[in-house]
Backbone as JSON, one array per atom type, in Angstrom:
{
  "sequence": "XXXXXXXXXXXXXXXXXXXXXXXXXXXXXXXXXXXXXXXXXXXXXXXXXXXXXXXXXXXXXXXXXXXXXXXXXXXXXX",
  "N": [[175.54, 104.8, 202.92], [173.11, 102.16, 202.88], [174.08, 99.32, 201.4], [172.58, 96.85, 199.88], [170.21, 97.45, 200.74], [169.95, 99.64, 199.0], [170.21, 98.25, 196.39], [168.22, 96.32, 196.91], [166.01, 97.7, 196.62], [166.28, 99.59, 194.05], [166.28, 97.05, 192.05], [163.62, 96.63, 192.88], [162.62, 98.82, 191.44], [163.12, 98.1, 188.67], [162.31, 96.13, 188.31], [159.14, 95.49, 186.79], [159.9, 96.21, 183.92], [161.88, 93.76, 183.92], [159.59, 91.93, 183.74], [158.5, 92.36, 181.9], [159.98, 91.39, 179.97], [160.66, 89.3, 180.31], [162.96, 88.4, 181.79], [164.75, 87.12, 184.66], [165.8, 89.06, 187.4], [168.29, 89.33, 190.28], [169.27, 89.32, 193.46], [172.23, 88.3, 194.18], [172.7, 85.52, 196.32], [175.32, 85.42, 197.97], [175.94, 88.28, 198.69], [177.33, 90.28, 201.08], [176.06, 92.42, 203.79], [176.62, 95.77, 203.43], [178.19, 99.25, 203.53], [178.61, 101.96, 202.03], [180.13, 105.05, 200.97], [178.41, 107.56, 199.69], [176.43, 109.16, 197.16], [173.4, 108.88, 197.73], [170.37, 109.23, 196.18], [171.95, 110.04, 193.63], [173.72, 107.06, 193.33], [171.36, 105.34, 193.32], [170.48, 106.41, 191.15], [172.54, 105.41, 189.15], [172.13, 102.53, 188.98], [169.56, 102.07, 188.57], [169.8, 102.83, 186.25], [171.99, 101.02, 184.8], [170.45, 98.83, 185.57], [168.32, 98.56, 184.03], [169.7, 98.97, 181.21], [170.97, 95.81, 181.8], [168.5, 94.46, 181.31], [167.05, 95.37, 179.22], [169.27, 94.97, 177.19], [169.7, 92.01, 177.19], [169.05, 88.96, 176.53], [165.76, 87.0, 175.54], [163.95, 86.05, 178.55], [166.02, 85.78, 180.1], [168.77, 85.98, 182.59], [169.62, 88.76, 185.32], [171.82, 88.97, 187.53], [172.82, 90.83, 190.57], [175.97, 91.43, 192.6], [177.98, 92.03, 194.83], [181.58, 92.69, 195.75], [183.93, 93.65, 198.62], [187.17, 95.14, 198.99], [189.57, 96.21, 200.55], [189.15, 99.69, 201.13], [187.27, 99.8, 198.87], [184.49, 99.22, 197.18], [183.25, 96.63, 194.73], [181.08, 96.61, 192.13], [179.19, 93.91, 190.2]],
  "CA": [[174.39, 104.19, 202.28], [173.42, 100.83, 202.79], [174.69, 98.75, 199.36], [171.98, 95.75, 199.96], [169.12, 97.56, 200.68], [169.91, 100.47, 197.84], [169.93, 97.29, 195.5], [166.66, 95.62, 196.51], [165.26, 98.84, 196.37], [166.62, 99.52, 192.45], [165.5, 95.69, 191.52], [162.15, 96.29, 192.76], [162.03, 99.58, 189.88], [163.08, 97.5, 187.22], [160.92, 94.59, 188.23], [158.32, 95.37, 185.76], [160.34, 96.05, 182.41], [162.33, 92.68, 183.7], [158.55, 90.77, 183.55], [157.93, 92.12, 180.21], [160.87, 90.96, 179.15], [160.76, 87.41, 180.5], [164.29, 88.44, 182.15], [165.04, 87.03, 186.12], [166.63, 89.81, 188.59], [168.24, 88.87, 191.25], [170.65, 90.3, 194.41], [173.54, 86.83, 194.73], [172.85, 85.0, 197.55], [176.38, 85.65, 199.38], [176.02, 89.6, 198.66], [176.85, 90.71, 202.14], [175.82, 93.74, 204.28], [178.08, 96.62, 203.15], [177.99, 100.4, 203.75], [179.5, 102.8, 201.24], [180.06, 106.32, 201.16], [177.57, 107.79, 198.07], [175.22, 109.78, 197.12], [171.77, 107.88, 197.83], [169.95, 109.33, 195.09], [172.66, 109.22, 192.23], [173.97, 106.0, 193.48], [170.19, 104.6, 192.92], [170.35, 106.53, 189.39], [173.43, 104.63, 188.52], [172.13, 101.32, 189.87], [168.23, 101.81, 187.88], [170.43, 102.73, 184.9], [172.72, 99.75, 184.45], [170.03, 97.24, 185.57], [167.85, 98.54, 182.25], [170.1, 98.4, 180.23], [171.14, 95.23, 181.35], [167.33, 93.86, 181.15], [166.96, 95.69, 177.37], [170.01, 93.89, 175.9], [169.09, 90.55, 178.06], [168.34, 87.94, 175.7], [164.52, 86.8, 176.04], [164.33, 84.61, 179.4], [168.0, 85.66, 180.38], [169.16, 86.64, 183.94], [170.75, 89.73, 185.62], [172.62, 88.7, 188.94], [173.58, 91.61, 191.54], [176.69, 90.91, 193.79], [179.44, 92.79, 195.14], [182.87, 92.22, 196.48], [184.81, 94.75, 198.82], [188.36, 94.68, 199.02], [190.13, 97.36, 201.52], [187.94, 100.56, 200.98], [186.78, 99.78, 197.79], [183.26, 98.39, 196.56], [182.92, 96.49, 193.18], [179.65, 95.96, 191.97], [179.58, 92.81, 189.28]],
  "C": [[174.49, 102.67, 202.46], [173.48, 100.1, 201.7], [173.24, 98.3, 199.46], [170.42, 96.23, 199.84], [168.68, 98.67, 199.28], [169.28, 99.32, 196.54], [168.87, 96.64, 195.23], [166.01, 96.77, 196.09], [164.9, 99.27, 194.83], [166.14, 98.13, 192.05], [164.38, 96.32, 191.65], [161.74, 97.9, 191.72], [161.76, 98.97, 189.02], [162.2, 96.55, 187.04], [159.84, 94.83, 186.68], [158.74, 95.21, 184.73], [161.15, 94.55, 182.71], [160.86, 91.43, 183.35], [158.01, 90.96, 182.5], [159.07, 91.24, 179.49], [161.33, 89.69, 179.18], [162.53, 87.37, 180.92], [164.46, 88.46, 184.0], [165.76, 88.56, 186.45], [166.74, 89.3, 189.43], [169.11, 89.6, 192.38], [171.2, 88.6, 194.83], [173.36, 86.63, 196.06], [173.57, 85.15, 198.32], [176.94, 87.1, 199.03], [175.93, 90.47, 199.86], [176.61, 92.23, 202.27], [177.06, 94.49, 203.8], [177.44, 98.0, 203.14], [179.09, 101.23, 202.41], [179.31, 104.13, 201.19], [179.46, 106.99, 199.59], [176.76, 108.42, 198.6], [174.0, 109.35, 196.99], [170.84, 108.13, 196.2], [171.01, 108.88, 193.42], [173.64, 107.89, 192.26], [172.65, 105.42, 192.87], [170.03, 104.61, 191.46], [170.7, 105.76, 188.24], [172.93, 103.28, 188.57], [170.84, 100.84, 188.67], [169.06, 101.92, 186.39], [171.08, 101.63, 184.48], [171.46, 98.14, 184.61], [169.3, 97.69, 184.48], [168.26, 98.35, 182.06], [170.67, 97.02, 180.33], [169.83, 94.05, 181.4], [167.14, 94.6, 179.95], [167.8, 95.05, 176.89], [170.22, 92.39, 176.38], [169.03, 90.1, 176.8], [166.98, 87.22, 176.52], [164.75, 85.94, 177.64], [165.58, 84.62, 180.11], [167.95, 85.9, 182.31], [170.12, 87.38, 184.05], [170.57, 89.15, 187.34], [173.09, 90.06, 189.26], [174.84, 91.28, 192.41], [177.49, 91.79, 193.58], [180.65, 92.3, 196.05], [183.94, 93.76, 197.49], [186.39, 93.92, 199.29], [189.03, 96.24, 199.9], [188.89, 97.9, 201.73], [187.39, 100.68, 199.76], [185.62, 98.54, 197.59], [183.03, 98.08, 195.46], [181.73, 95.96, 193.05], [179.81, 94.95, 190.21], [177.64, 92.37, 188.69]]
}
């Protein structure tokens, strides 16, 4: 799966509840290309799930940042 494009993809769900909520989204500027081995759909699940909730407990006006770091074979998402 491609990480980068899974991610814009999940942002542009949440987009709306982030413009009620007067809360930025974003994917980190130096979030490079990265491939990971997942399940497309419940990777996306996980991905629309965490960015709600973290655009519901946002404070008004706040921002959620995307970025990831790999290290060997491991992908952390931050």
């Amino acid at each position: 799966v491609a990480l980068a494009e899974l991610v814009r993809a999940s942002l542009a769900l949440v987009q709306p509840l982030a413009q009620a909520r007067g809360v930025a989204v974003e994917l980190a500027p130096g979030a490079g290309a990265s491939h990971v081995l997942a399940d497309r759909v419940r990777l996306r699940q996980v991905l629309v799930n965490l960015l709600s909730n973290a655009i519901k407990y946002n404070r008004e006006h706040g921002r959620v940042i995307v970025l990831w770091e790999r290290q060997d074979d491991t992908v952390t998402l931050h």
